[in-house]
N, C-alpha and C positions, 0 to 999 in steps of 0.2 A: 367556425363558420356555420350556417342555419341556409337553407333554402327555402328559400317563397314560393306556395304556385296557388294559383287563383282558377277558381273551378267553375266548371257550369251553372251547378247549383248554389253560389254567390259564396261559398267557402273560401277561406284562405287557410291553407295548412303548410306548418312550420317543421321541415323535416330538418334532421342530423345529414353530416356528410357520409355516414355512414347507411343512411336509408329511413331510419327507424324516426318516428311521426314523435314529433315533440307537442303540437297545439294544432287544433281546431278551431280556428275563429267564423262568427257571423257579423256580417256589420247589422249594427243596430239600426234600426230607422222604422219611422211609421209604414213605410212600405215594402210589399213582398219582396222577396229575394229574387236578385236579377242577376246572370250572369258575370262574372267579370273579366275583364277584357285587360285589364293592363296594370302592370303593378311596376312599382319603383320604391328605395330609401334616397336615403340623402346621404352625402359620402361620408358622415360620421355614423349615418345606421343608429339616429337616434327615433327614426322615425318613417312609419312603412305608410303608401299613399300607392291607393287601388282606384281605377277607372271603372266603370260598369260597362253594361248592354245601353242602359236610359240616358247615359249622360252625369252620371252623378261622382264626383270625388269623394274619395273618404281619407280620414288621416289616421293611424296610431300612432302613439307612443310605444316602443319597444324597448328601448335602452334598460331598463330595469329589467326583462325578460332574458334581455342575450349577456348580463352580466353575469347569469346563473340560471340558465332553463330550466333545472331541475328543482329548485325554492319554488313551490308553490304560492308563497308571497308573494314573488315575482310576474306581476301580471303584465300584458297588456292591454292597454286602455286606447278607447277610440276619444278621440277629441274631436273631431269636425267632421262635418257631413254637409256636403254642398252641390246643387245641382251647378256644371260647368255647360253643358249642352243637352240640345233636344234630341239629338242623336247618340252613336253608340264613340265610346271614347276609342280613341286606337292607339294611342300614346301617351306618356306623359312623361316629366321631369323633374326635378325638383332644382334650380342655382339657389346652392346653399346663400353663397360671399351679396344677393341682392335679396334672399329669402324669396324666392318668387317659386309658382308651379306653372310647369306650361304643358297645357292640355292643347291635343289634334284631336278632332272627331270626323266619323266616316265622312261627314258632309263635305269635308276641305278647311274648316273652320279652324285657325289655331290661334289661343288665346292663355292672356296670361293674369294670375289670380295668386293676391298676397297668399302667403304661405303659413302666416301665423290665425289667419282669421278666414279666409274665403274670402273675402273681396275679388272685386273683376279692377283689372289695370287696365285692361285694353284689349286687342286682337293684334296679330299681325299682319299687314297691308293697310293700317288708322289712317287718315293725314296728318293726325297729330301725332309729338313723341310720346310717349310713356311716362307718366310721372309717376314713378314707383314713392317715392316719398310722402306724397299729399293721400293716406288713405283714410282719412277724415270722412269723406263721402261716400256712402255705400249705394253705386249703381249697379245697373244689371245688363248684359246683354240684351237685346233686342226679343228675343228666341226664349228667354230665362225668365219668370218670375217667382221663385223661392229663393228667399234668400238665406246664408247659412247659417247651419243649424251649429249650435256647440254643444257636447253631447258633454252632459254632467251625469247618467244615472251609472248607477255602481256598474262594478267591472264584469259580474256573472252575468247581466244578460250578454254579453259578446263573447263567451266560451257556449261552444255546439255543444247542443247537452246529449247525452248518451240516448242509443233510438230504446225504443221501448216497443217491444212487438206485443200486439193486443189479439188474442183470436179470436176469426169472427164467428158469431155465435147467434142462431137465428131464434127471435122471439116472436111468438107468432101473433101476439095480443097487440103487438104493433103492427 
């Protein structure tokens, strides 16, 4: 068993049941680190999915990682980055058996977004049903215009790299 906790400073760290810190993740993305607000897997724990402060989903892939934490092989990798809300996420889910994620945000807003790609399905209170099947069409909520991102760069940038303390050191010619 592995614990998740998601930090202020947009970290996600992978502890033992025993206490001791197995991984340091950053989500990757063109944008600064935002805190994060909400985390979940899917009930096979192939796959770890974090809410922020701004609105934004992120996905990894774990299953390789929680086969053998200690294989440094064994990485995890982000796959998806997708803004879900304008506001701060307060929830989320993943239904494995329809592959769907269903995201609350502080506004009241609850909305639900294919699971393999970020795509938007719908909200809940629509007039219409859900057509989870038809994701051919890539719309956006009302509130949203970035659509998602799939993150292919290698796996090092999303390991926190070790701090490095620098002393400050006063030159006077500047």
């Amino acid at each position: 068993p592995i614990l998740a906790s998601a930090h202020e400073n947009g970290c996600i760290c992978l502890w033992s049941i025993q206490g001791n810190l197995l991984k340091e993740l950053l989500p990757f993305s063109k944008y600064p680190s935002v805190p994060l607000t909400a985390l979940c897997t899917d009930t096979s724990t192939k796959m770890l999915l974090a809410g922020s402060k701004d609105g934004h989903i992120m996905r990894w892939s774990i299953v390789s990682f929680l086969e053998d934490p200690q294989n440094s092989e064994n990485q995890i990798k982000e796959e998806l980055f997708w803004r879900a809300h304008s506001n701060e996420v307060v929830d989320l889910f993943h239904e494995e058996k329809k592959n769907v994620v269903v995201t609350a945000s502080i506004d009241g807003s609850v909305r639900l977004w294919h699971a393999t790609n970020g795509y938007y399905l719908g909200y809940f209170g629509q007039p219409r049903k859900f057509e989870l099947s038809d994701i051919s069409r890539l719309i956006l909520p009302c509130d949203v215009n970035n659509f998602p991102t799939i993150i292919k760069e290698e796996r090092k940038h999303m390991e926190k790299k070790k701090k490095f303390e620098y002393p400050l050191t006063l030159d006077r010619d500047k």
